[in-house]
C-alpha positions in Angstrom: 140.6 146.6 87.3 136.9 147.6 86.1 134.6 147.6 89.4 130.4 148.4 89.3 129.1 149.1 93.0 128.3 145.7 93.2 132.3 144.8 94.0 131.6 147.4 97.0 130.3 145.8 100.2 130.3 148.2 103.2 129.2 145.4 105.5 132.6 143.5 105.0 134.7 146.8 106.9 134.8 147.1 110.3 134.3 150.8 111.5 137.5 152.1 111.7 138.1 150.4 108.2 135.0 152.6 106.8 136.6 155.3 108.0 140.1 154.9 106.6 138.0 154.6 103.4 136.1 157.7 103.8 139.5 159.7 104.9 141.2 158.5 101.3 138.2 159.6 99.2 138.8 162.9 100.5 142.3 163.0 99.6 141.2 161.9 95.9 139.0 165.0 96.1 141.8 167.6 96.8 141.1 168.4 100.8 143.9 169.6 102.3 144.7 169.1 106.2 142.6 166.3 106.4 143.4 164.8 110.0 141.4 161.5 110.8 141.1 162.0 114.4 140.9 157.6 115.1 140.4 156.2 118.4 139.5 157.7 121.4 137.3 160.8 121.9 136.6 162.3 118.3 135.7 165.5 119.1 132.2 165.9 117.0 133.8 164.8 114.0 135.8 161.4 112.9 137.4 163.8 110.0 138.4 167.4 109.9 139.7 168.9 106.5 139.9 172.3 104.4 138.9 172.8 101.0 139.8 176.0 98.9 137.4 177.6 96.6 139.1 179.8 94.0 137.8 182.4 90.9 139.7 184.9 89.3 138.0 187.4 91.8 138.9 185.5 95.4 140.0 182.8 96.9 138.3 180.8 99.7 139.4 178.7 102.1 136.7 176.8 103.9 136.9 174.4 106.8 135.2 171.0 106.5 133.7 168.0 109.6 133.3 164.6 108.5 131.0 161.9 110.4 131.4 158.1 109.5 128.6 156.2 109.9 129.1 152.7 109.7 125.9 150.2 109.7 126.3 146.4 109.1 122.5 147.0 108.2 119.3 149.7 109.0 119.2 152.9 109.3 121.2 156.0 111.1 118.2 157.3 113.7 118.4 160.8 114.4 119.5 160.3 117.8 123.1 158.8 116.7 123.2 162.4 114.7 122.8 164.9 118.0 125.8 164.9 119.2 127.7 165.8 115.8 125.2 168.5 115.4 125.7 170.0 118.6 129.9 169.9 118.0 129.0 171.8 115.1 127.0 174.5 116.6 129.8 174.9 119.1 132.8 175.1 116.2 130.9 176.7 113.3 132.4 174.6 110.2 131.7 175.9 107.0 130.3 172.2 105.8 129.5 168.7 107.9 129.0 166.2 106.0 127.8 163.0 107.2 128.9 159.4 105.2 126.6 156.8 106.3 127.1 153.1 104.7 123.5 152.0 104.8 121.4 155.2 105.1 119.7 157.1 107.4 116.1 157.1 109.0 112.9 158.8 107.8 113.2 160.1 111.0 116.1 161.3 110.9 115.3 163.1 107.5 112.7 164.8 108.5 114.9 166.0 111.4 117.6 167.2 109.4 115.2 168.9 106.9 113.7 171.2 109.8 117.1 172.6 111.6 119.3 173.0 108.1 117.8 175.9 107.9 118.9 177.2 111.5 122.4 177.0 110.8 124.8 178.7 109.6 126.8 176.2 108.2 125.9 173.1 105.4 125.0 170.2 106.0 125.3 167.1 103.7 124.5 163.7 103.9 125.9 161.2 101.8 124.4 158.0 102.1 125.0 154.2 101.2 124.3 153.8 97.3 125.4 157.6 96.6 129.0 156.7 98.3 129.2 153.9 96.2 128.7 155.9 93.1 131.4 158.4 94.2 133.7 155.4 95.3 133.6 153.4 91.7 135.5 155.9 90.1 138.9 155.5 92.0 139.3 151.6 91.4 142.4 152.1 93.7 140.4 152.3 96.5 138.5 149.2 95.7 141.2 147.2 94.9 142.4 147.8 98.5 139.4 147.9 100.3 137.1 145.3 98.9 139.1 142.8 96.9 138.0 139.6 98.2 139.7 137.6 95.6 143.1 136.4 96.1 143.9 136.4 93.0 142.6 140.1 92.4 144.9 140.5 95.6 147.7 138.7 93.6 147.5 140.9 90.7 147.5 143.9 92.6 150.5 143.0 94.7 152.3 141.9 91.2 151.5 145.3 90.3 152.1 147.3 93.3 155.9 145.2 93.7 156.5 146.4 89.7 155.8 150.3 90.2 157.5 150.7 93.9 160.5 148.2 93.3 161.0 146.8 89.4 160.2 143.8 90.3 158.7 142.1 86.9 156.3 139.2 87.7 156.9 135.0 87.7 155.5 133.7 84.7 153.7 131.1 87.3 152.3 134.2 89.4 151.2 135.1 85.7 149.5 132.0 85.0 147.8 131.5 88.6 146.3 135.1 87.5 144.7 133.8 84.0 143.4 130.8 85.2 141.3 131.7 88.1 140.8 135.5 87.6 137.0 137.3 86.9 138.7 138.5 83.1 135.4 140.8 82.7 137.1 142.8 86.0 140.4 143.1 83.4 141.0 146.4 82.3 142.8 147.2 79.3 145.9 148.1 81.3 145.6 145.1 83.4 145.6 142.5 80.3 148.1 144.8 78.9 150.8 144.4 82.2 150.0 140.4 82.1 150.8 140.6 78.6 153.7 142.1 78.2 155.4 140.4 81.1 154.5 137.3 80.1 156.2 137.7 77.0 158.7 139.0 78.8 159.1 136.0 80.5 160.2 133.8 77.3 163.6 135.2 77.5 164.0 133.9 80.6 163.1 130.0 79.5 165.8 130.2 76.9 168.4 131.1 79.2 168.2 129.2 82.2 169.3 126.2 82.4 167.7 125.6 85.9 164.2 126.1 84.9 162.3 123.1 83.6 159.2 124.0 82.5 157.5 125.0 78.9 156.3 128.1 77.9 153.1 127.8 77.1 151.6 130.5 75.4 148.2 128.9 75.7 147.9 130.3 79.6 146.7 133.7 78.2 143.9 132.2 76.7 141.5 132.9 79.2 142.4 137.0 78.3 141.5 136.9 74.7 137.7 137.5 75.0 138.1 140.2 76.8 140.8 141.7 74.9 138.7 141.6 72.1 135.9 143.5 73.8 138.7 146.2 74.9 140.7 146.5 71.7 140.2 148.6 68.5 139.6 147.3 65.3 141.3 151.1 63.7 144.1 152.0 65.3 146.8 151.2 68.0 146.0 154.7 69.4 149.2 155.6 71.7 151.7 154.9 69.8 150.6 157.3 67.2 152.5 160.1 69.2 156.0 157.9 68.7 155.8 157.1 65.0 159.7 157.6 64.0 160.6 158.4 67.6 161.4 154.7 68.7 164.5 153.1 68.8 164.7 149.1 69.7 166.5 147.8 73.3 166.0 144.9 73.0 163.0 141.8 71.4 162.8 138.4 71.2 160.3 136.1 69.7 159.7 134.5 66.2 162.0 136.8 64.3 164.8 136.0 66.8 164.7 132.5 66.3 164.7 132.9 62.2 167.1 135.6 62.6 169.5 133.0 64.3 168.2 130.3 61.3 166.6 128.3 63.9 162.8 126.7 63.6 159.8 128.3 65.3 156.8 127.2 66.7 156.5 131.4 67.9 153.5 133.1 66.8 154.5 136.5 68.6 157.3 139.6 68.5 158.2 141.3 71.6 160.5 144.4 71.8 161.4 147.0 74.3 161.4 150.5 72.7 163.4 153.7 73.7 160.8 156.2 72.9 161.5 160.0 71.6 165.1 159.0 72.2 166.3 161.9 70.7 164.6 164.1 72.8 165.9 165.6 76.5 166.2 163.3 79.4 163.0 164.3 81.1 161.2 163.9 77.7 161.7 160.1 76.7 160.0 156.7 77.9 160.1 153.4 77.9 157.3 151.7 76.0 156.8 147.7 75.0 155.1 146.4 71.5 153.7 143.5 70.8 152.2 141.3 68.5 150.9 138.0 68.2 148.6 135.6 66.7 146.4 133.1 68.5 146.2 129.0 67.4 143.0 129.6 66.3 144.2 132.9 64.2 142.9 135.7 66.2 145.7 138.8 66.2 146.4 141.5 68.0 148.9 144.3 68.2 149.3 146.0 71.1 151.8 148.8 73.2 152.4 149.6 76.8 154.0 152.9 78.4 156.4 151.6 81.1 154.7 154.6 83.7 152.4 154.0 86.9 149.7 153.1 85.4 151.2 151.2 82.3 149.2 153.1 79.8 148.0 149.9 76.8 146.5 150.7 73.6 145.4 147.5 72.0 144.1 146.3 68.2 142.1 143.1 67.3 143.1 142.1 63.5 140.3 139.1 63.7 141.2 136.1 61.5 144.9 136.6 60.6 146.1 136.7 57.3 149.8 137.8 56.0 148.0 141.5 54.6 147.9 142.3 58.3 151.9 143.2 58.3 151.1 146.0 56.1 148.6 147.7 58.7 151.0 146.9 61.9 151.8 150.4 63.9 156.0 149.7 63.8 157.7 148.6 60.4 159.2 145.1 60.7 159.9 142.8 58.8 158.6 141.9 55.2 158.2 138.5 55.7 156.5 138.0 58.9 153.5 136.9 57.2 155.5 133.7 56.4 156.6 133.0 60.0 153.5 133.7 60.8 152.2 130.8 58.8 149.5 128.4 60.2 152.2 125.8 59.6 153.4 124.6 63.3 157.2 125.0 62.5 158.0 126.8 59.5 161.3 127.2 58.8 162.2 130.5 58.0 165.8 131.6 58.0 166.7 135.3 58.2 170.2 137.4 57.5 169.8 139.6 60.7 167.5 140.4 63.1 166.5 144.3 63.3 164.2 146.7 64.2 163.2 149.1 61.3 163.0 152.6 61.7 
């Protein structure tokens, strides 16, 4: 998901909440020991941590209190702030660092201002709008923190069941997704997970005989707009590095069906690829291409690494037109641009199926 610090609204955490929050943006900056010391007495700070500093001359390891201050609205007076200074004085950190989710008071300023130079350790204050800046780029956290959506919360757990358990998504979680979903939130990864298992999901209608439904490829309309703003008009970038490395598991789609001498109505080509599968165990991948064109004869080619963050590389072709096969990233075959035909079912019969190396 794409976020702006507009999606983050301190005012909907509680406190402890803003603290879990602060605690996992430390762990994105590299702190080590980090101990949230929740509930109860917090001993001057709400977070402790270290930080090592490093050069080719020394290394230094320096030791870290964090303050959460968490504000529904107004301003941190300098009298909520005594108390953390005076734990400070007593322990000698090498930093505090106070997170405040509004901001604090020109009072309170002026206060700090005077006795930083008195110590001997740093004090920082990061405040409301600078916190938000820092936050927006780990989307993770906002996805778990501020998602008020459930159907950003849908796509997430869809996501989140994939990476931890290989669970590929419904094609009616899919479609919930496309049709109520802010698409300018979309990343390309996201379309690029929603597309790929969607396609996915036709195999699935051909060989059950207890699902009634039609698949409709018209759901992922809602994603086309922004996969045209996300999409290169040049190249399918990633799959540059696997040119000649790929071998084919498995695909289904329009070439299937004419493979098999049946009639189409397909306007796409799925296949799961082996990549660099001549290469060492720990070297290959799993990676997913496809392409497909649009009723009203947009195209788009696009491919997927099957890793955590399901790497997508996407290109838009514009209007199609049977040249495009000539420009596609993987060699297939040489008459798609007849199947491909604005005709609704062109028959187009085929000796054998394959994937061209």
């Amino acid at each position: 998901m794409i976020y702006t610090t507009d999606d983050i609204k301190f005012p909907m955490l509680s406190s402890a909440e803003f603290e879990r929050l602060c605690f996992e943006l430390l762990l994105k900056y590299g702190y080590k020991q980090v101990i949230w010391r929740q509930g109860g007495a917090d001993s001057g700070r709400d977070i402790e941590g270290y930080y090592n500093f490093s050069n080719p001359i020394a290394d230094k390891k320096t030791k870290w209190f964090f303050e959460c201050k968490h504000y529904k609205s107004g301003g941190v007076p300098p009298e909520h702030l005594n108390s953390k200074i005076a734990w400070a004085d007593a322990e000698q950190p090498s930093f505090l660092v106070i997170f405040v989710s509004t901001y604090i008071t020109t009072a309170a300023r002026t206060w700090l201002e005077k006795i930083r130079q008195q110590k001997k350790y740093d004090i920082r204050v990061v405040e409301g709008e600078e916190l938000k800046n820092r936050l927006v780029q780990f989307s993770d956290l906002i996805d778990r923190f501020f998602a008020a959506n459930r159907y950003v919360k849908l796509l997430i757990d869809i996501k989140n069941h994939w990476l931890l358990y290989r669970i590929d998504p419904s094609y009616d979680s899919i479609k919930e997704i496309t049709k109520n979903i802010d698409t300018s939130k979309l990343a390309i990864t996201d379309i690029g997970f929603l597309l790929m298992n969607f396609y996915k999901n036709y195999s699935h209608f051909e060989t059950r005989n207890d699902y009634y439904g039609d698949f409709s490829e018209e759901i992922m309309q809602p994603l086309f707009s922004r996969l045209i703003e996300l999409s290169s008009i040049e190249k399918l970038g990633l799959i540059e590095e696997y040119k000649s490395k790929y071998d084919c598991l498995d695909g289904h789609g329009c070439f299937d069906d004419a493979g098999d001498g049946k009639e189409s109505a397909l306007a796409f080509q799925f296949y799961e690829l082996h990549l660099n599968h001549r290469l060492s165990q720990d070297k290959w991948k799993i990676g997913y291409y496809l392409f497909f064109k649009t009723k009203d004869g947009k195209a788009f080619e696009l491919f997927s690494i099957d890793n955590s963050d399901f790497d997508t590389s996407s290109k838009y072709y514009g209007n199609y037109s049977p040249e495009i096969i000539e420009q596609l990233a993987i060699e297939i075959y040489e008459d798609f641009g007849q199947i491909l035909e604005f005709s609704p079912r062109l028959r187009v019969i085929k000796e054998q199926n394959k994937c061209v190396q």
